[in-house]
N, C-alpha and C positions, 0 to 999 in steps of 0.2 A: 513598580516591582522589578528587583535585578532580574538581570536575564541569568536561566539557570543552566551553566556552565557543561559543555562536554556532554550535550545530548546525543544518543545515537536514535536514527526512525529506523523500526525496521518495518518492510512491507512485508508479511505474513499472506500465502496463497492460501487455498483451502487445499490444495491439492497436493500440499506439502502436508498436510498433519492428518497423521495413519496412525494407526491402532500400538504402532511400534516408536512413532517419533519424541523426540526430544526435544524440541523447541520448547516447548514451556518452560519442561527442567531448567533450558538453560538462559530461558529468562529470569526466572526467581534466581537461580543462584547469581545470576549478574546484577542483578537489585540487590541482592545480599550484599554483594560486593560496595554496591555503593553506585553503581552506571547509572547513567540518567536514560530513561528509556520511556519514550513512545512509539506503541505499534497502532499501524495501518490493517486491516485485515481485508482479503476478499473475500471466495467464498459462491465463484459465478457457478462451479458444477451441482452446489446445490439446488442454487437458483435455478436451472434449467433444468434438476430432479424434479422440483416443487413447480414449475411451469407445464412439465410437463404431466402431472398428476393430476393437474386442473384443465389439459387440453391447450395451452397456450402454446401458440408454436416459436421456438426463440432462432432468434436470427442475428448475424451478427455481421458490421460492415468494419473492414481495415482493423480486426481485434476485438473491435468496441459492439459492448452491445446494444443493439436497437430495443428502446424501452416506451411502448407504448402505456395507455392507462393502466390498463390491468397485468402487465407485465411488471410496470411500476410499485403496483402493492404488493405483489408476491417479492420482488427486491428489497423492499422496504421490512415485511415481516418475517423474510428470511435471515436480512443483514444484520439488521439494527435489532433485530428479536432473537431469534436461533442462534445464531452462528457468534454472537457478539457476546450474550450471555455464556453462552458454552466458554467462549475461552475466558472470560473473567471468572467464571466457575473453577476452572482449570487450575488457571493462574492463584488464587486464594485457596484452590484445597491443598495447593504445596506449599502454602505459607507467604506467599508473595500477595502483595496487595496494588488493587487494579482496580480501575474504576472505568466502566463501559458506557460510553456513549457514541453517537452518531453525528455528522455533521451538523443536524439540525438542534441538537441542543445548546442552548447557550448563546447557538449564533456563532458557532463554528466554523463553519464552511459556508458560506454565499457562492453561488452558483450560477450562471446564467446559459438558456438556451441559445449556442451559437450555431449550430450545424442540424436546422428543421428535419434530415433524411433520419439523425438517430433516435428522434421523439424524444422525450423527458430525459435527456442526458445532457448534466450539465459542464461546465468550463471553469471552473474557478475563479472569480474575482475576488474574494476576500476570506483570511484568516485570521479570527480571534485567539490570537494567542496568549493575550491575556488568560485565559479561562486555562488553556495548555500549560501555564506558567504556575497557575493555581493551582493544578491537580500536581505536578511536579512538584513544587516547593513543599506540598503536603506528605511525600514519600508517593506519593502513588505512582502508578503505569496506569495513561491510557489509553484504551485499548480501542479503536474509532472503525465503526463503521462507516462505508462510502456513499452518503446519503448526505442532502445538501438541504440548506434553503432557498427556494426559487429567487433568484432577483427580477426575473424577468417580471414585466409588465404584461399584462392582457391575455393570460396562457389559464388562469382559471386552476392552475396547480402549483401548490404550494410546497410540493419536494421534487428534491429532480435526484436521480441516479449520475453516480461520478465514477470514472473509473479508478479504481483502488491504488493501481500503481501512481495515476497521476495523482492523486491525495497525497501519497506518500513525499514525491517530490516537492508540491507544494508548500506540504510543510514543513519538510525539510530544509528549506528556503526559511520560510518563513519565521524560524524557530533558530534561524545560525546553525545548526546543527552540527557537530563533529563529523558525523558518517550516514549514508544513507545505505541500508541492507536488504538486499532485495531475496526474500529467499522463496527458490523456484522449483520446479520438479524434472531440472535441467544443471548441468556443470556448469554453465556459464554462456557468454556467444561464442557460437563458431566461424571460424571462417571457411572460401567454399569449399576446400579442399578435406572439409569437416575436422580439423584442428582448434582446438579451443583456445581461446587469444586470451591472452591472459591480464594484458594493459592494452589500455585504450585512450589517447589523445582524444578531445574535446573535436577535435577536427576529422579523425578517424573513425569516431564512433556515428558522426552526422553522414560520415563518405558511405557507412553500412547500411544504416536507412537509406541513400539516395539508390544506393548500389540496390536495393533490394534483399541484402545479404544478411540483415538482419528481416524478419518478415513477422506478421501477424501479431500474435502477443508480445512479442519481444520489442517489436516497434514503440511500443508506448511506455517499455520501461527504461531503453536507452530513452526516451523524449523526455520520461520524466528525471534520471539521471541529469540528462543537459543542463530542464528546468533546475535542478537543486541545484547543479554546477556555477550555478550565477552566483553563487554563495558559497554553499558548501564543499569544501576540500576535496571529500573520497566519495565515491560512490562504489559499492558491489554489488554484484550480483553471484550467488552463490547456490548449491543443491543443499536445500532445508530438506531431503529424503536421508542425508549424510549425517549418523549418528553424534550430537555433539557439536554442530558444525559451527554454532552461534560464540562456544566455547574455544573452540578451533580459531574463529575469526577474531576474535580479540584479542588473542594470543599474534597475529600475523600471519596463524599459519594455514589458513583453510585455501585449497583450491577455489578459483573460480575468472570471473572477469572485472579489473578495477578499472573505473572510467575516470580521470582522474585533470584539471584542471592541466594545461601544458604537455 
């Protein structure tokens, strides 16, 4: 199957889409236009609503969250159920067509537990992009929750929890991608003097992880940036709180921070 030309991934937080936001909007009309478009979604503040309704106490080490058994299914029926339908919902009642799935279907995402302290969180080893290429070449957007199949041997669980940003890079990678979009419920990174940087060198953006200066959530979207950087061209990071902002970015002219090969 040709590879399908001038794909953009964006990574979609949950904490970016309010009662008032436009990201949908301005996905359908960029599918109108003709954009080749797969989103990433998170969606962790629900999961820690829904963890915390059932008594689960959620924890979190260097970003990432610590996902044991039953922390794992409320992930699972939050991500890949709730949150995942809601935006294909979304996406389709404006006219846009979108097809929602999770890692685990198809055989999208394979996964393996590398770091035992996070519990069922897995690492990426393998992308069917094939199946990504299918839903593309058919007009569709899909819409992927961060939910894996285990590769691991001997663990007795068959899905592992992935963190969203790093999906995003992954297959941004994986996919050749034109641009990887991260959109946050922040302007971009700061530096310390709390000034927003607006370009970022490959070699810059790794100096702010060593430095600390990038910290916690942010950590693992400059990492997933990098990862895409092996491939892909541009990477941004942008405030999805910013009316339009997706419209704005295609155009060149949205603030934020581009991480960018050189």
């Amino acid at each position: 199957m040709p590879q399908i030309k001038k794909t953009t991934v964006i990574k979609i937080g949950g904490s970016t889409l309010g009662s008032q936001d436009t990201t949908i909007e301005d996905v359908v009309a960029l599918q109108h236009k003709g954009v080749s478009i797969v989103i990433v979604h998170g969606g962790g503040a629900m999961v820690s609503e829904w963890q915390s309704r059932m008594g689960i106490t959620t924890n979190f080490a260097k970003g990432l969250r610590v996902t044991d058994e039953r922390s794992l299914e409320v992930v699972t029926a939050v991500l890949a159920g709730l949150v995942n339908k809601e935006l294909v919902a979304a996406i389709q009642s404006l006219g846009g067509k979108a097809i929602g799935l999770s890692g685990v279907d198809g055989g999208l995402i394979q996964a393996e537990v590398k770091n035992p302290e996070l519990g069922y969180v897995g690492e990426v080893v393998k992308i069917n992009t094939t199946l990504l290429q299918t839903i593309l070449s058919g007009g569709y957007i899909p819409v992927i929750a961060p939910v894996s199949l285990n590769s691991s041997k001997g663990t007795g669980v068959k899905l592992l929890n992935i963190n969203a940003d790093t999906v995003a890079g992954e297959i941004a990678a994986a996919l050749k991608a034109e641009k990887l979009i991260f959109l946050t419920d922040v302007s971009g990174i700061y530096d310390n003097s709390g000034e927003l940087i607006s370009h970022l060198t490959v070699a810059k953006a790794r100096e702010l992880v060593t430095s600390g200066t990038a910290s916690k959530g942010m950590v693992v979207k400059v990492e997933a940036c990098l990862k895409a950087l092996t491939i892909v061209p541009l990477t941004r990071i942008i405030d999805g709180r910013i009316p339009h902002i997706l419209l704005s970015e295609m155009k060149g002219k949205a603030p934020g921070t581009t991480i960018a090969r050189g």
